[in-house]
N, C-alpha and C positions, 0 to 999 in steps of 0.2 A: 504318647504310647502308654498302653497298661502296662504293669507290672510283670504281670501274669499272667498272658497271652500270650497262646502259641506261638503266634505270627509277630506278633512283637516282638518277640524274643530274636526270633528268625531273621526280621528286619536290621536287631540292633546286633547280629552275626553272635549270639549268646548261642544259639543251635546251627548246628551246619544244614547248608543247601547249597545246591547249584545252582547257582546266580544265571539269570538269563538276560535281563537288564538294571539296573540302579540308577535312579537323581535322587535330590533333592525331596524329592515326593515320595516316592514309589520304587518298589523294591518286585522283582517279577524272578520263579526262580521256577527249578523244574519239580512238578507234581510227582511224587513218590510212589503214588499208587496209580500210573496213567492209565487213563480211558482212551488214548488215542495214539498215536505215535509222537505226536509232540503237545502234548498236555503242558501249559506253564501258566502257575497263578502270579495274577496282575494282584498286590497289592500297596493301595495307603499307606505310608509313615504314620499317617494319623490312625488312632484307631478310634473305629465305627464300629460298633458288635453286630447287625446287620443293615443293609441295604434300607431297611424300613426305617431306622433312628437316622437315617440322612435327614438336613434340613435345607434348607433355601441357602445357609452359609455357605452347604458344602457342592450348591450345582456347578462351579466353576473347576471344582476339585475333581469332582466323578467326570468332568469331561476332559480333564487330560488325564485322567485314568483310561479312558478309551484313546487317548492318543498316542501314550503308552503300548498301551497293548498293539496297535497297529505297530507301533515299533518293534515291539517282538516278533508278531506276525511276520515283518520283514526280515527280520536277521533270521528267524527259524525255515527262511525261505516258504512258506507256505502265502505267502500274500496273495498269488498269481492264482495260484491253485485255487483256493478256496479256505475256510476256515468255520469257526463257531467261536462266540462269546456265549457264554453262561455265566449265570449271578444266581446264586440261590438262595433262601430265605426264610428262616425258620428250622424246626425238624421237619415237617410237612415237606418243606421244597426242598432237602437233603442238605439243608446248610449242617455242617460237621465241625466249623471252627466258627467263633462267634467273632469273627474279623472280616469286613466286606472284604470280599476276594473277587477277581474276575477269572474265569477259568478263560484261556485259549487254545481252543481243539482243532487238529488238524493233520494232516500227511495221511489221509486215505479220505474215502466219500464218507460222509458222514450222512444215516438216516435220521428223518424225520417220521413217526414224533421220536424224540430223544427214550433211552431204554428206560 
């Protein structure tokens, strides 16, 4: 974990959030400013500043990061219904914390393309 990052902090409970799941790994809590009715960021114990500094070590990692998040999915009840993952990347792609996050959006229809 870094020092001094956000989400790290958030991670090691230095900053309060609403916890939505926790292991070992991964820390998923509720989004602050939500875009959806249940907005909750999936992220890494590890810290990655974004999605593009991933390496080949970390493909096993980023994939029970999505299995994570399907576990949210489920407890937020929106599994059935439907959902959205986002990963964003850069300023360009509105990445806002430099900690890979996965966003999981859901409880209404969600349009395509995204706003």
């Amino acid at each position: 974990m870094a020092e001094d990052c956000l989400f790290c902090k958030i991670a090691r409970g230095e900053i309060p959030s609403t916890e939505v799941y926790s292991d070992d790994e991964f820390y998923a809590f509720r989004d602050i400013n939500p875009a959806a009715p249940v907005h909750v960021l999936v992220i890494p114990r590890k810290h990655i500043a974004r999605i593009s500094d991933a390496s080949v070590d970390d493909a096993s990692l980023l994939g029970r990061m999505l299995l994570a998040a399907n576990e949210v999915a489920r407890k937020e009840g929106i599994a059935e219904s439907g959902f959205r993952y986002a990963i964003s990347c850069n300023k360009d792609g509105g990445q806002l914390v430099f900690h890979i996050h996965l966003h999981v959006l859901g409880g209404r229809e969600l349009g395509w393309p995204p706003g």
